[in-house]
N, CA and C of each residue as an Amber inpcrd file, in Angstrom:
protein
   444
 -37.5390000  30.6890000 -25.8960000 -36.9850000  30.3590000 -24.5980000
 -35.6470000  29.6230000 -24.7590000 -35.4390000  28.8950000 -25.6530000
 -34.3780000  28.3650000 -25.7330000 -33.2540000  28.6100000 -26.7930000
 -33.2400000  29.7320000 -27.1310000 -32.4610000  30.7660000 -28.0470000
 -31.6450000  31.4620000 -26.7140000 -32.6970000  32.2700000 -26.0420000
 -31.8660000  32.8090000 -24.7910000 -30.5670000  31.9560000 -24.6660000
 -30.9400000  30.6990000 -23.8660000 -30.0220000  29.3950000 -23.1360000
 -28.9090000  29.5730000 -24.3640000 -29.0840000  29.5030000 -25.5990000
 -28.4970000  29.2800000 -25.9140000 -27.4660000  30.1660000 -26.4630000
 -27.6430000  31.6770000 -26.3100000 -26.7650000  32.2770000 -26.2200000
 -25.7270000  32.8030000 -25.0880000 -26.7630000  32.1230000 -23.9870000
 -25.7540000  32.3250000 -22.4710000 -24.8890000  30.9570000 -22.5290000
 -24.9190000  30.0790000 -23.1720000 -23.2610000  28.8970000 -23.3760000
 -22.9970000  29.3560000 -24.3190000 -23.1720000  30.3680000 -25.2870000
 -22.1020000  30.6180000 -26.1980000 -21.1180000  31.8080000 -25.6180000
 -21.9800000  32.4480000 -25.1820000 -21.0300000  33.8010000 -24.1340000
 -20.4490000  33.4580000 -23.2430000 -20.6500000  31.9570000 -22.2570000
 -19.7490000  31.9680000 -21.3060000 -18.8770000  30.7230000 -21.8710000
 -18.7340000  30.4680000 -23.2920000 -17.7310000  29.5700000 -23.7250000
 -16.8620000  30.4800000 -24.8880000 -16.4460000  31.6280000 -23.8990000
 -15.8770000  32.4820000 -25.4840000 -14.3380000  31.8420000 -24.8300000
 -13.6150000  31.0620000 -24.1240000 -12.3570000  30.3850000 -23.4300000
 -13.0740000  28.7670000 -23.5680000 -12.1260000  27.8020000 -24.0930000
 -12.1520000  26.4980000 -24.1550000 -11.7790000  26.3270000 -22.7090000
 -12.2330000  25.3880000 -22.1980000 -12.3480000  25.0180000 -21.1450000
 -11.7110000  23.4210000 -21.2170000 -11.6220000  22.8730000 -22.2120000
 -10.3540000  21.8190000 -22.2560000  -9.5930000  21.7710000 -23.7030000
  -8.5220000  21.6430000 -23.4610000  -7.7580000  21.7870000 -24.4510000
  -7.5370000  20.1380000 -25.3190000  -7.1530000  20.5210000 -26.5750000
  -6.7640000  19.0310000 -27.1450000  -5.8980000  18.6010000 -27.1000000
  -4.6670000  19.0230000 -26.0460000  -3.2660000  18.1760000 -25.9600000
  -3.8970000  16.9460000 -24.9780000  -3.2590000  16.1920000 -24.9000000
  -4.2740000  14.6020000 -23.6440000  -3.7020000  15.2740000 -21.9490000
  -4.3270000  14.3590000 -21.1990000  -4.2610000  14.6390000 -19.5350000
  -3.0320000  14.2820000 -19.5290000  -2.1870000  14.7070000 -18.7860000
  -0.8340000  14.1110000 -17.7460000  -1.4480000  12.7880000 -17.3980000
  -0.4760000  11.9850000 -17.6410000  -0.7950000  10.8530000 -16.8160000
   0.2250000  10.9110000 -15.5800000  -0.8500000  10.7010000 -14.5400000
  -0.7020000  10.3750000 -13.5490000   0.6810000   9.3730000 -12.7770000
   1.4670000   9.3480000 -13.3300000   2.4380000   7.9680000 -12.2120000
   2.4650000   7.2600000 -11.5080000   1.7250000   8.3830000 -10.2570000
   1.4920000   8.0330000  -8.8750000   0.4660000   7.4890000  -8.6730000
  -0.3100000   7.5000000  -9.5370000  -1.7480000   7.3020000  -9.1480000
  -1.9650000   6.0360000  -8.9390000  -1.0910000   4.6990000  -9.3860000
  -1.5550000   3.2630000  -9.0700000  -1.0970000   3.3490000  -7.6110000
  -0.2300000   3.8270000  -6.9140000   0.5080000   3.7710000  -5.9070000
  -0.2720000   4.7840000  -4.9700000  -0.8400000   5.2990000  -5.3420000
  -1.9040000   6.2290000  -4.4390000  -3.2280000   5.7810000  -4.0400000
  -3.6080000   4.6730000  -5.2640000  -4.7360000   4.0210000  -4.9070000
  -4.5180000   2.5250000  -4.4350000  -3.6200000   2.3090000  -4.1830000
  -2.5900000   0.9310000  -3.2850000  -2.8850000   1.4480000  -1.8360000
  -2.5480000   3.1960000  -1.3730000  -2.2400000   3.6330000  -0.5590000
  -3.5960000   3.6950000   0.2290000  -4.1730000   4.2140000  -0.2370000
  -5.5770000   4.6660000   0.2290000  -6.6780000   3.4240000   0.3090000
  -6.2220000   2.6030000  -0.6910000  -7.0200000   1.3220000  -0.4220000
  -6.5030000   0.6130000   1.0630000  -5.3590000   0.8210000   1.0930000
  -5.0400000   0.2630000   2.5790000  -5.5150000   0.8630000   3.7020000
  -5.9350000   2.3530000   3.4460000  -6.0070000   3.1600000   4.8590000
  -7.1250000   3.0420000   4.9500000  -8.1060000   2.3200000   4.2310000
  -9.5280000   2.3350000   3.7280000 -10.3700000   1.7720000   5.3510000
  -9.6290000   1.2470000   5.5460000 -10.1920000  -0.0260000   6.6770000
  -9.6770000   0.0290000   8.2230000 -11.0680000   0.1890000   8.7330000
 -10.6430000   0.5710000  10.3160000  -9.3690000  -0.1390000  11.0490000
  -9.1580000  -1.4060000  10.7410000  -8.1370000  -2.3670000  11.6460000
  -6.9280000  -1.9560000  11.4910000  -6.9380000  -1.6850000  10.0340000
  -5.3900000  -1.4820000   9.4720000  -5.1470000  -0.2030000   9.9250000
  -5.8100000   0.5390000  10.1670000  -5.2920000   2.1460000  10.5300000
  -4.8910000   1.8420000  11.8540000  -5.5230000   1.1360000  12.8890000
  -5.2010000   0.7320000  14.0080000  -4.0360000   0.3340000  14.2190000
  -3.8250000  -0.9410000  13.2940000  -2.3930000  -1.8060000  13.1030000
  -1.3630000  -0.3930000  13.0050000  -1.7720000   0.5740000  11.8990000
  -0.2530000   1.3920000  11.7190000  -0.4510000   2.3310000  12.9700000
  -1.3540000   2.4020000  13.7190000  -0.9010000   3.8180000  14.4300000
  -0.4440000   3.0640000  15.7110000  -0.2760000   1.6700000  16.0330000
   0.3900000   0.9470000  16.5730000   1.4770000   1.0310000  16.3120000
   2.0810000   0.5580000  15.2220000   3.2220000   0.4800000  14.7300000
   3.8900000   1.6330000  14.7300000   3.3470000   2.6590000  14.5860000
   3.7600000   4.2250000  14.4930000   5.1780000   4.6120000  15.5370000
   5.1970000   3.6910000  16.7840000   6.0140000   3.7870000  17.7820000
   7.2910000   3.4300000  17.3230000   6.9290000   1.8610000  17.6840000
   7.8900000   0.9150000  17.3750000   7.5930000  -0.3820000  16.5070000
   8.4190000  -1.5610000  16.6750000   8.7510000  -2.8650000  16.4390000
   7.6230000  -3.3150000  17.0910000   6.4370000  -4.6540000  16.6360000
   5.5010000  -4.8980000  17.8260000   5.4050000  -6.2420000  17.3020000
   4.9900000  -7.2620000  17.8860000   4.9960000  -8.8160000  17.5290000
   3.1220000  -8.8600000  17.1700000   3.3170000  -9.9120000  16.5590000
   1.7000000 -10.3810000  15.8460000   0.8620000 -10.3380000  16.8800000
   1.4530000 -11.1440000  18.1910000   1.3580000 -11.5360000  19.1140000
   0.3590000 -10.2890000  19.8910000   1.2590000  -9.4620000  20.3040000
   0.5530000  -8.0770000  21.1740000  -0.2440000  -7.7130000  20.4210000
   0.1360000  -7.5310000  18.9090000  -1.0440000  -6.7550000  18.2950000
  -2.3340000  -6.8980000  18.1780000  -2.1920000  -8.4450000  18.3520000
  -3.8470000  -9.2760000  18.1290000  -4.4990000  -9.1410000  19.4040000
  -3.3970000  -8.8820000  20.5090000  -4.1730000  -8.9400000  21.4920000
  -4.5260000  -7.2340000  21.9920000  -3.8520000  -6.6430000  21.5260000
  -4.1360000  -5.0630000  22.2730000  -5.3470000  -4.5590000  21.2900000
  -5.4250000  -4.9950000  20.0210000  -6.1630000  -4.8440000  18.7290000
  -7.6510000  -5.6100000  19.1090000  -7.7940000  -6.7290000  20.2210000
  -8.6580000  -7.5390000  20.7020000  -9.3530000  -7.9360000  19.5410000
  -8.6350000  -8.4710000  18.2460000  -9.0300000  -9.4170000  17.4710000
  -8.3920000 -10.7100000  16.5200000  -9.3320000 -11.1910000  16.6490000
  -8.5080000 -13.1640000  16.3470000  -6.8090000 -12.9190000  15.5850000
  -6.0360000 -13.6470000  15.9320000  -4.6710000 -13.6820000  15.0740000
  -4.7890000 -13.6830000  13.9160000  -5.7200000 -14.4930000  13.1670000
  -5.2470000 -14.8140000  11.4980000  -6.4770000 -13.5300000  10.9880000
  -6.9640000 -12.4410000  11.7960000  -7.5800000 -11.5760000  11.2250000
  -6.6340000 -10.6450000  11.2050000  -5.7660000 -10.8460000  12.3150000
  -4.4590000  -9.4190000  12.4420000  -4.0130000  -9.9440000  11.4200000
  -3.2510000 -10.7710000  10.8730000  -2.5040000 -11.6770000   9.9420000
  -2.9300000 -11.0710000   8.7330000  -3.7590000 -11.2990000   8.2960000
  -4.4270000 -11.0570000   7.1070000  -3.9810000  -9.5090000   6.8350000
  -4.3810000  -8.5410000   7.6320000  -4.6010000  -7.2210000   7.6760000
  -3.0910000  -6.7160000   7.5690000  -2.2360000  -7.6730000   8.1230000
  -0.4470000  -7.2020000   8.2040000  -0.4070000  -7.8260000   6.8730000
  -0.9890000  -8.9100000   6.5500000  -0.5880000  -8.9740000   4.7960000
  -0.5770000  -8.0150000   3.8680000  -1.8370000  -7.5710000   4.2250000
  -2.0010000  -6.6000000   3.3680000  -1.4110000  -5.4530000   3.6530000
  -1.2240000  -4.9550000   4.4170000  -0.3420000  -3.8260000   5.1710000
   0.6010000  -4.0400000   4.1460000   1.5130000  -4.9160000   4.2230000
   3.1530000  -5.4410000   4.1660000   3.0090000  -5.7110000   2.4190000
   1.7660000  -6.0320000   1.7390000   1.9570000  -6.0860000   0.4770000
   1.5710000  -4.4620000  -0.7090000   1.1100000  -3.2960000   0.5790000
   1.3290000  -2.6970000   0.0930000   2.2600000  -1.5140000  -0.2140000
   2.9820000  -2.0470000   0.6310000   4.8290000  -1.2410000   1.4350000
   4.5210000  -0.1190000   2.2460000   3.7420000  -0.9660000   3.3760000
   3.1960000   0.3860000   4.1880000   4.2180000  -0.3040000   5.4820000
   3.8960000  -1.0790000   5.5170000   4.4940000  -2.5750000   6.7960000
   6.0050000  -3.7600000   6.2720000   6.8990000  -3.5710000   7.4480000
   7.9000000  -4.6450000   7.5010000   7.7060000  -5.6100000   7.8940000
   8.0470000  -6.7650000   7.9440000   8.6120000  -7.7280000   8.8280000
   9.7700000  -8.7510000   8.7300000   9.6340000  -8.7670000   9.6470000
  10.7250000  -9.5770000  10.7080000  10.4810000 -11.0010000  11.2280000
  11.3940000 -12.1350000  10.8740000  10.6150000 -13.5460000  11.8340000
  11.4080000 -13.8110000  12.9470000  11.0150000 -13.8590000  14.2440000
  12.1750000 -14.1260000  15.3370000  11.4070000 -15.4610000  16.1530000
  11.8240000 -16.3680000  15.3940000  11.2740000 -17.9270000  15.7810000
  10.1380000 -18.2070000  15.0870000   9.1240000 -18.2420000  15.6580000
   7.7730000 -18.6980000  15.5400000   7.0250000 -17.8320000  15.3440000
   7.5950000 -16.5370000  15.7350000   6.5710000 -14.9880000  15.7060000
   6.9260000 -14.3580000  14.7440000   6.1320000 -13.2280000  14.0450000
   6.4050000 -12.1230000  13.0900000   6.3000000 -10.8520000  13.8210000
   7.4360000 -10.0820000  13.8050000   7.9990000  -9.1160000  14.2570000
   7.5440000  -7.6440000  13.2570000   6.5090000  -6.4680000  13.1780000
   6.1340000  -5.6640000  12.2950000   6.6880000  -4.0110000  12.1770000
   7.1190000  -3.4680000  11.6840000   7.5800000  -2.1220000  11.6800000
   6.5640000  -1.3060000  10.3960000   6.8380000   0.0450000  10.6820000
   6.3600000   0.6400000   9.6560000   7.3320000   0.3510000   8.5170000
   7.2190000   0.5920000   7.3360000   8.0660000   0.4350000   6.3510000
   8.5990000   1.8480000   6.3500000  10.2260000   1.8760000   5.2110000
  10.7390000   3.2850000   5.0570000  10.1870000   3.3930000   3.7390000
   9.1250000   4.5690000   3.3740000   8.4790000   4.9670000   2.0020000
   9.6210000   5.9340000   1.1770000  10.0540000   5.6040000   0.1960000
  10.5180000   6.2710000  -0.6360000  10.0150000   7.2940000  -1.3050000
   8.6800000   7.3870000  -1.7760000   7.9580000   8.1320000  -2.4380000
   7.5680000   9.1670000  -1.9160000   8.0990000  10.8350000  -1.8030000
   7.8400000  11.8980000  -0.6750000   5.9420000  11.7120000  -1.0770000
   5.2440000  11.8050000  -1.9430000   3.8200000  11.9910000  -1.9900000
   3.3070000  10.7000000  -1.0690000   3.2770000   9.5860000  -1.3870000
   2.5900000   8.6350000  -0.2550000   2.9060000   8.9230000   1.4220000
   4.2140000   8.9410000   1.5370000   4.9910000   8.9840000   2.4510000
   4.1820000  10.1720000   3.4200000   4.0270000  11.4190000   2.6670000
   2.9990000  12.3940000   3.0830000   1.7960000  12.7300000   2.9850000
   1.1530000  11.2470000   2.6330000  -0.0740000  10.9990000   3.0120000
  -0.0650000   9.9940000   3.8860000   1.0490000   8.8830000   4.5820000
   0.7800000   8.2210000   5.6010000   1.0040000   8.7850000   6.6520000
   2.2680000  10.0250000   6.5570000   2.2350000  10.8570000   7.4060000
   0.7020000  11.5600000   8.3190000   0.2150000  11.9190000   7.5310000
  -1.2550000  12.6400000   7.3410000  -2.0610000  11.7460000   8.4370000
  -2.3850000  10.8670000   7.8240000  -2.8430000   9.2940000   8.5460000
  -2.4790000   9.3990000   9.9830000  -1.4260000   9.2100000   9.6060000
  -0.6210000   8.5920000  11.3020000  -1.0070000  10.1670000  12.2720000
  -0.8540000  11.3160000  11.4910000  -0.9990000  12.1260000  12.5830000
  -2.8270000  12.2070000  12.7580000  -3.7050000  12.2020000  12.1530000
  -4.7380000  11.6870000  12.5550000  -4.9050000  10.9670000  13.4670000
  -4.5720000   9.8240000  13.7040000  -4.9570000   9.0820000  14.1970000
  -4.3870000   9.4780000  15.2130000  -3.3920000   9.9820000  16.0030000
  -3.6680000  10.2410000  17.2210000  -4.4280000  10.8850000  18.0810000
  -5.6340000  11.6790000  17.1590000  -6.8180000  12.3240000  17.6280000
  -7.5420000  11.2930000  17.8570000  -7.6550000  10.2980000  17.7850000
  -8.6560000   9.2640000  17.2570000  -8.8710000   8.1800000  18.9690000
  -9.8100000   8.2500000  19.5480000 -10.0260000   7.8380000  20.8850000
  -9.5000000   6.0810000  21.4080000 -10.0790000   5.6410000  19.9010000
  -9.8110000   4.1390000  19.3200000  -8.3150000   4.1130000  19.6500000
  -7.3720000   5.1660000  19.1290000  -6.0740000   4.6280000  18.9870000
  -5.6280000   4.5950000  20.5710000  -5.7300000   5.6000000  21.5140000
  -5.6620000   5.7200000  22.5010000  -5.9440000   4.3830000  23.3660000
  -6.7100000   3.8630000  23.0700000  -7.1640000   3.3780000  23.6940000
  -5.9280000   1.4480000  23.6650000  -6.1410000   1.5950000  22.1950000
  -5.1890000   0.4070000  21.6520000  -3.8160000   0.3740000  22.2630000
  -3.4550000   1.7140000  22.4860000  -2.0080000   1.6280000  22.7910000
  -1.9610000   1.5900000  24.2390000  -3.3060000   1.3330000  24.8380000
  -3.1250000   0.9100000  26.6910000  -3.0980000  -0.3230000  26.6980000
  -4.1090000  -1.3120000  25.6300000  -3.8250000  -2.4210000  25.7910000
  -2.6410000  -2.8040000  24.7470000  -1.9600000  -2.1650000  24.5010000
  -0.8290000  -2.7910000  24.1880000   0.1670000  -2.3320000  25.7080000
   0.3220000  -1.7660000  26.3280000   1.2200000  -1.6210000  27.0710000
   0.7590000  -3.0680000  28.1170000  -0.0850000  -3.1380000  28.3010000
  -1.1050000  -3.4950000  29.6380000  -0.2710000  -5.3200000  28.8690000
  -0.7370000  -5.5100000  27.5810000   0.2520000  -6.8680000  26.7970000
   1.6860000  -7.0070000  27.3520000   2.4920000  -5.5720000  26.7350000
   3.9630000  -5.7090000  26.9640000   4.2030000  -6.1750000  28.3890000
   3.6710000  -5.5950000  29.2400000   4.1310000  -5.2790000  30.6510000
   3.6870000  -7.5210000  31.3580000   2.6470000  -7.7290000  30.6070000
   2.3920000  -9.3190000  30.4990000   2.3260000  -9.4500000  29.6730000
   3.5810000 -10.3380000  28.9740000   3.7790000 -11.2930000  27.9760000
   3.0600000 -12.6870000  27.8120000   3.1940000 -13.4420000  28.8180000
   2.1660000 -14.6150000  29.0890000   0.3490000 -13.8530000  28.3820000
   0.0850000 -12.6810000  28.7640000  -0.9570000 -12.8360000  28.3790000
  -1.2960000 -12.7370000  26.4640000   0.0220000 -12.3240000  26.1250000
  -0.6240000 -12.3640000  24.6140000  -1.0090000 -13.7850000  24.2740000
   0.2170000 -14.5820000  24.9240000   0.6010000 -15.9030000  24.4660000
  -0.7690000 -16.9230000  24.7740000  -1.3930000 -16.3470000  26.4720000
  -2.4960000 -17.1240000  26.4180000  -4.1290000 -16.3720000  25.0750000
  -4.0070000 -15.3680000  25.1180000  -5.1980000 -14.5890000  23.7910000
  -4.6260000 -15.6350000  22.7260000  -3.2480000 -15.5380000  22.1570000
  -3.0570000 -16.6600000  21.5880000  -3.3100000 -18.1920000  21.0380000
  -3.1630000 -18.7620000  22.1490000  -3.5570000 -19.8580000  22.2360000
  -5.2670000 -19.7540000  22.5140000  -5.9450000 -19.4690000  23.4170000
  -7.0160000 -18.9580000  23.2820000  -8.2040000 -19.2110000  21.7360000
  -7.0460000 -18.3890000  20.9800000  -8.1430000 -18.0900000  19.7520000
  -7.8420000 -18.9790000  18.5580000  -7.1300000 -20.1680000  18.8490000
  -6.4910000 -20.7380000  17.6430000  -7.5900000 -21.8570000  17.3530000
């Protein structure tokens, strides 16, 4: 019985199936798993398909995002430390943009992302209470104060 077996892996190994030169290394790959570790997490996808528009303050975001400031905070850290996210300080507030990606492969996987997410009911929904913010400013400021 096991003579058979063992002439059906010798017949279907008459082609090496890996060669002995080594793998390509990869380049991209620390920067791909930077990338994907960021998109990993529901908030942050939120945060960018926010940002996807325009320029948006900490401020609106925490509040259209309807969660605590230093949780948006955190999440734009990480955003911003993995060059997905800009910012900007205009006084007391942090001002957020998408970042410009150099790298056409990431770049066209945040692409990817971002166009996702406008299928996504969640995002829809974020970008009413962000308007519903813009249109009242006082109210980020009181969610603000509010949650400190």
């Amino acid at each position: 019985m096991y003579r058979r077996h063992a002439i059906f892996a010798l017949a279907n190994m008459s082609t090496r199936c890996c060669s002995s030169k080594p793998a390509p290394q990869l380049k991209q790959l620390d920067a791909l798993t930077t990338i994907y570790a960021a998109l990993a997490d529901p908030t942050r996808l939120r945060i960018l398909s926010l940002l996807s528009e325009d320029e948006i303050c900490v401020c609106h975001l925490h509040a259209s995002l309807d969660v605590p400031q230093p949780t948006a905070s955190r999440h734009l850290a990480y955003l911003r430390k993995s060059g997905l996210v800009a910012a900007r300080r205009d006084g007391i507030w942090m001002h957020y943009r998408l970042a410009t990606i150099d790298n056409p492969v990431i770049a066209a996987v945040v692409k990817a992302a971002l166009h996702a997410l406008t299928h996504a009911t969640i995002s829809a929904r974020d970008e009413r209470r962000l308007q519903v913010t813009l249109k009242a400013p006082n109210l980020a400021l009181r969610a603000t104060a509010g949650r400190s």
